[in-house]
TORMIDREN-652701 format. One record per residue: residue number from 0; residue in one letter; x, y, z of N, C-alpha, C, CB in turn. Coordinates in steps of 0.02 Angstrom, whole numbers, plus 50000, padded with zeros to 5 digits. Glycine has a CB too. Example, Ala and Ser with C-alpha at 12.3 -4.5 7.8 and 13.67 -1.06 7.14 Angstrom:
# TORMIDREN-652701
SITE   num   residu    n.c1    n.c2    n.c3   ca.c1   ca.c2   ca.c3    c.c1    c.c2    c.c3   cb.c1   cb.c2   cb.c3
SITE     0        a   50660   49716   50390   50615   49775   50390   50660   49835   50390   50565   49776   50452
SITE     1        s   50642   49888   50354   50684   49947   50357   50645   50002   50394   50704   49970   50286
***
This chain:
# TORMIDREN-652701
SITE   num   residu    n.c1    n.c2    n.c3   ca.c1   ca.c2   ca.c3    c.c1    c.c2    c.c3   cb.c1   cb.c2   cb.c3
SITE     0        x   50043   49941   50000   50000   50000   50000   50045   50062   50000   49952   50000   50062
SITE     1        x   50035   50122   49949   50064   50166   49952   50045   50227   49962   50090   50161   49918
SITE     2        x   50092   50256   49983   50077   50328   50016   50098   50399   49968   50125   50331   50091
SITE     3        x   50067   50414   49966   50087   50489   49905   50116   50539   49949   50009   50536   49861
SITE     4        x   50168   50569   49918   50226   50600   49939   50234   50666   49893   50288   50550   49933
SITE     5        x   50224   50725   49940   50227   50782   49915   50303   50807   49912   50181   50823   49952
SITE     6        x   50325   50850   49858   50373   50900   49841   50341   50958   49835   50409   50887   49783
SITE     7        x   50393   50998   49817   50390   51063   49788   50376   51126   49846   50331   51059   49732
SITE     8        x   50373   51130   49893   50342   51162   49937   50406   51214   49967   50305   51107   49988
SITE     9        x   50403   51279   49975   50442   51332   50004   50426   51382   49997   50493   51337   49990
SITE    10        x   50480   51452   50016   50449   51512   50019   50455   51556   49944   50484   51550   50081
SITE    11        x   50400   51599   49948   50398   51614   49869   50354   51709   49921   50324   51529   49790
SITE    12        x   50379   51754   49863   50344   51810   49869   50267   51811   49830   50392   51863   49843
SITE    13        x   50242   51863   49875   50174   51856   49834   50159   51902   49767   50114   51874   49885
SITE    14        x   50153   51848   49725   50144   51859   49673   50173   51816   49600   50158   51913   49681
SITE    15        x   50215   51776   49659   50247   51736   49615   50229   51633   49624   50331   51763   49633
SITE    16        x   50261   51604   49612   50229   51534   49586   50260   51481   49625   50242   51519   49504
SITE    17        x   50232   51432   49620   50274   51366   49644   50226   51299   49597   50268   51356   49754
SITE    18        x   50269   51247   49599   50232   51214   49567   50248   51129   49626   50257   51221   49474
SITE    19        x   50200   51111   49670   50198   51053   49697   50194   50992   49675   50165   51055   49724
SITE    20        x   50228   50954   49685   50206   50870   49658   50177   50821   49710   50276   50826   49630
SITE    21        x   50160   50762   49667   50121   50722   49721   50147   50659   49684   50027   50735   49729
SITE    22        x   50181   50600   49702   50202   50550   49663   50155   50489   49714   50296   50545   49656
SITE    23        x   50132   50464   49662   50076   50400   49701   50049   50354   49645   49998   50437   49745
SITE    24        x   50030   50319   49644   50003   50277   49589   49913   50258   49603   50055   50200   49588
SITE    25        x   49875   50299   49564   49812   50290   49590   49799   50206   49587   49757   50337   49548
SITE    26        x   49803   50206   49525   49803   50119   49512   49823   50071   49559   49846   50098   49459
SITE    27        x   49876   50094   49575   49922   50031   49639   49864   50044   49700   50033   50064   49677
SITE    28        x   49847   50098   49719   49776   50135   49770   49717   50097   49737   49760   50238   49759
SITE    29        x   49725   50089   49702   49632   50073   49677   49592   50139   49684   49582   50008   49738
SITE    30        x   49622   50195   49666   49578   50257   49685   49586   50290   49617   49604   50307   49755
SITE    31        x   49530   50315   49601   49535   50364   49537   49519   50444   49543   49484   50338   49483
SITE    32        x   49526   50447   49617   49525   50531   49617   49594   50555   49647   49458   50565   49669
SITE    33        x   49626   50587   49645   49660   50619   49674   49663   50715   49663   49714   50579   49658
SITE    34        x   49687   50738   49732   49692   50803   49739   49732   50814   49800   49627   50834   49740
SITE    35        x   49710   50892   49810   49752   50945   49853   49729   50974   49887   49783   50988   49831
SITE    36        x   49755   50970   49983   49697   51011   50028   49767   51050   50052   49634   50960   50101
SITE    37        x   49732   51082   50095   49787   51146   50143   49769   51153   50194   49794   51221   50126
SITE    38        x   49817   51170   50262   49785   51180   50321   49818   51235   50370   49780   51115   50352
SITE    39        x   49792   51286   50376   49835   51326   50423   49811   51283   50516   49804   51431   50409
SITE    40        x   49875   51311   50526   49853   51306   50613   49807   51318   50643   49878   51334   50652
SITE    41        x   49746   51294   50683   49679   51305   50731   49615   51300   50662   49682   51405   50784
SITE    42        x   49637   51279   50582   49600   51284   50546   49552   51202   50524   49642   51319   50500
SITE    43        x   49533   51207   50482   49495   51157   50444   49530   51132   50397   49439   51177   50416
SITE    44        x   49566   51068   50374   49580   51050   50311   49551   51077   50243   49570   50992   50314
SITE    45        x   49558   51129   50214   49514   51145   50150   49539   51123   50079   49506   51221   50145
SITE    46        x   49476   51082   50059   49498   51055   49990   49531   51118   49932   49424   51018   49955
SITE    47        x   49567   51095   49893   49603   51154   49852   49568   51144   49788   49691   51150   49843
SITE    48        x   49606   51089   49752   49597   51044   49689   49610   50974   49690   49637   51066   49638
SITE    49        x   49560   50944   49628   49559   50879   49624   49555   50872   49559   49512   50845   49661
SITE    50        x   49576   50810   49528   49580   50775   49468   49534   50718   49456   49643   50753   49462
SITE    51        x   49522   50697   49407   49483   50619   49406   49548   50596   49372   49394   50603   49354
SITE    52        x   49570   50539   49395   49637   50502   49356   49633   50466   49307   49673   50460   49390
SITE    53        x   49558   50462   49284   49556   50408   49229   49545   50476   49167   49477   50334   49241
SITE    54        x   49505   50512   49178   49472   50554   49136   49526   50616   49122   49401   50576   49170
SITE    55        x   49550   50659   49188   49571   50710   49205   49529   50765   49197   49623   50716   49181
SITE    56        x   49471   50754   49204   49427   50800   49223   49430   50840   49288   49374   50770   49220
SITE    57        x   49455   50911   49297   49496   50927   49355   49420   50973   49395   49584   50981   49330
SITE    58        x   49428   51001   49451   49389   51040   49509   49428   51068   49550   49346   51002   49551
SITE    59        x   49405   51139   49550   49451   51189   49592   49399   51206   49650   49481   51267   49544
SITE    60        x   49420   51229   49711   49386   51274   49739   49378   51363   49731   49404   51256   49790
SITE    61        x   49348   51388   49736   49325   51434   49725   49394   51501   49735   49260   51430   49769
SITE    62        x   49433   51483   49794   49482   51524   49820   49541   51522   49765   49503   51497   49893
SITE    63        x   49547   51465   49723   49609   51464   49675   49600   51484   49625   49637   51410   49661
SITE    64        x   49524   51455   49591   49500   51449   49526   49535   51524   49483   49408   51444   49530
SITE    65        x   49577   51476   49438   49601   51547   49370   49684   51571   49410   49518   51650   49372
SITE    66        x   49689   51523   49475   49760   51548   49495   49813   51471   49507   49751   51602   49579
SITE    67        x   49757   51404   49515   49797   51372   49519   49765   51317   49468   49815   51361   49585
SITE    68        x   49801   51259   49454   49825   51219   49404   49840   51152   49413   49874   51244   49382
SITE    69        x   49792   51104   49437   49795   51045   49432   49828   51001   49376   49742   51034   49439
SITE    70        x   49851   50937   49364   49872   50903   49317   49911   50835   49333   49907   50946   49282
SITE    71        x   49898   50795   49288   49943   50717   49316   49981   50693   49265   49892   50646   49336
SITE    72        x   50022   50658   49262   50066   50631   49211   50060   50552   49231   50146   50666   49213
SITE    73        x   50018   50529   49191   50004   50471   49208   50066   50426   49204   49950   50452   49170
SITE    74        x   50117   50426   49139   50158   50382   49146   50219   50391   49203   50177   50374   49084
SITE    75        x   50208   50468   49252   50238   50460   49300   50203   50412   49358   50251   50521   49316
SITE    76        x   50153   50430   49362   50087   50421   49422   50104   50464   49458   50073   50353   49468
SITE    77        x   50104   50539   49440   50112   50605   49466   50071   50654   49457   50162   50629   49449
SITE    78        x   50059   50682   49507   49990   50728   49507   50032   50806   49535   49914   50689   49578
SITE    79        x   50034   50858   49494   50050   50924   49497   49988   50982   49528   50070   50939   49424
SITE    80        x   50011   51035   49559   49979   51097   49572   50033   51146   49542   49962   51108   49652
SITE    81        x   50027   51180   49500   50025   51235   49477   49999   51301   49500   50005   51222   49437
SITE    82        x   50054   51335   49563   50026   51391   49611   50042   51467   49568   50071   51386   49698
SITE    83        x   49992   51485   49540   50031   51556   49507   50007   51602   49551   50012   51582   49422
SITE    84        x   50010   51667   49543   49981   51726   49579   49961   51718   49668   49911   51741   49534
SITE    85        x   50019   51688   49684   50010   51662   49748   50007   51725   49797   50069   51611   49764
SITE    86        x   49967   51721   49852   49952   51775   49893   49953   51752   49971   49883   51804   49871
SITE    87        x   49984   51805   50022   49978   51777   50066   49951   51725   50126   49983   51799   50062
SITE    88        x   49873   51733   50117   49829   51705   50134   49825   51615   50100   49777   51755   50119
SITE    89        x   49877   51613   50042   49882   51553   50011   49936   51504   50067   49913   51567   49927
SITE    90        x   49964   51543   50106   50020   51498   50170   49979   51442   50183   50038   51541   50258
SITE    91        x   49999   51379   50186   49976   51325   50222   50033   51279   50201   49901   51301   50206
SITE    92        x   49997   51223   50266   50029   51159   50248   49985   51113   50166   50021   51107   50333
SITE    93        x   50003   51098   50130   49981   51067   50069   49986   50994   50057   50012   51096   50020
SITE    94        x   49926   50975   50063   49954   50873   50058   49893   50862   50015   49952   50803   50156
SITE    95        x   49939   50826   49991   49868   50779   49921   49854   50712   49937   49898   50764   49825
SITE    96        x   49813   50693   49924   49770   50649   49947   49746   50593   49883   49711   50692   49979
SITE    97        x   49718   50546   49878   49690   50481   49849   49617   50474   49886   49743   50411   49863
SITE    98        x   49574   50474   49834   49506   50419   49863   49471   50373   49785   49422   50485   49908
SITE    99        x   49431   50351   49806   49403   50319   49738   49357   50350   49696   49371   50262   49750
SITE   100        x   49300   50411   49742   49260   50449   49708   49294   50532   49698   49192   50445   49748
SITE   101        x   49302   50563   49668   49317   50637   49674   49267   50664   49721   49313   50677   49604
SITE   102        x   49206   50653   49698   49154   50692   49767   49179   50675   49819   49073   50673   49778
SITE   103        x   49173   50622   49833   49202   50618   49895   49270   50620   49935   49185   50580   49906
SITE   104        x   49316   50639   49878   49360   50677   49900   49366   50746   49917   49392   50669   49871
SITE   105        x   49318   50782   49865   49306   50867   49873   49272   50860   49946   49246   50912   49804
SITE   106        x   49249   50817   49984   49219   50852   50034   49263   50790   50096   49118   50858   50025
SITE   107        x   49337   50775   50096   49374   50747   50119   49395   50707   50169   49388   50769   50116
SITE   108        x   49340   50647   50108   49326   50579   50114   49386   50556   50088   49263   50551   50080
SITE   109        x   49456   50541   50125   49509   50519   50099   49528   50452   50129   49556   50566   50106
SITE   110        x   49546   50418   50084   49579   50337   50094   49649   50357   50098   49565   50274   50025
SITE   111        x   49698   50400   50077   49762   50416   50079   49802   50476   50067   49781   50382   50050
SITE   112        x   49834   50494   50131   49849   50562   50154   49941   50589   50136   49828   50559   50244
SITE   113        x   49949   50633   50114   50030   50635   50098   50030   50666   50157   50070   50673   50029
SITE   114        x   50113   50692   50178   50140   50697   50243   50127   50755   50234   50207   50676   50266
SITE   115        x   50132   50816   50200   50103   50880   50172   50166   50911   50157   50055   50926   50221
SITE   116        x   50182   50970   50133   50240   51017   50111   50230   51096   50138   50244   51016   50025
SITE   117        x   50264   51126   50169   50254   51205   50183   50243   51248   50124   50315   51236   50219
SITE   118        x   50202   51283   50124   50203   51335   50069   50190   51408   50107   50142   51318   50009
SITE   119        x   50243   51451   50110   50249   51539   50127   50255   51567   50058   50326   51569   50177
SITE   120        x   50185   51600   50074   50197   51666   50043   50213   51722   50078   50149   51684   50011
SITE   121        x   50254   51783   50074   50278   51828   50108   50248   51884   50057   50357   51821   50124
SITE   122        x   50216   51938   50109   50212   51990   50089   50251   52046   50053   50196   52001   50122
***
């Protein structure tokens, strides 16, 4: 059983980009959704983005939509975020996740959790 393992994660000014990875094999999971939540301290896990892995039919939440950038490379079994126009309020911890339905990942019903990656934005 495997565990998806985030990169990419550090400090970036606001306004500028980062691009996160997620290396996991939905297939080896038996899961065909995968995505991206965030969590500041005393907060709520909030879903970011998600993918369907068979289709790549992607879903943003409302806070990114038009700033960030889901995507998978299947013959990696790698799932990307694409952070552009990053803003302070974008700081969190970032971990992507595996389940079998996307819905029920957007509302984070997860079978498998990455360890997460820091992301600062600085004013």
């Amino acid at each position: 059983q495997l565990r998806p393992v985030e990169s990419g994660g550090g400090l970036v000014q606001a306004g500028g980009s980062l691009r996160l990875s997620c290396a996991a094999s939905g297939r080896a999971l038996s899961n065909n959704a995968r995505g991206w939540f965030r969590q500041t301290p005393g907060a709520e896990r909030e879903f970011v983005a998600a993918v369907n892995w068979g289709t790549g039919t992607t879903y943003y939440a409302d806070s990114v939509k038009g700033r960030f950038t889901i995507s998978r490379d299947i013959a990696k079994d790698t799932m990307y975020l694409q952070m552009n126009s990053l803003k302070p309020e974008d700081t969190a911890v970032y971990y992507c996740a595996a389940s079998s339905y996307v819905e029920a990942l957007r509302q984070g019903s997860v079978a498998h959790w990455g360890q997460g990656t820091q992301v600062t934005v600085s004013s």
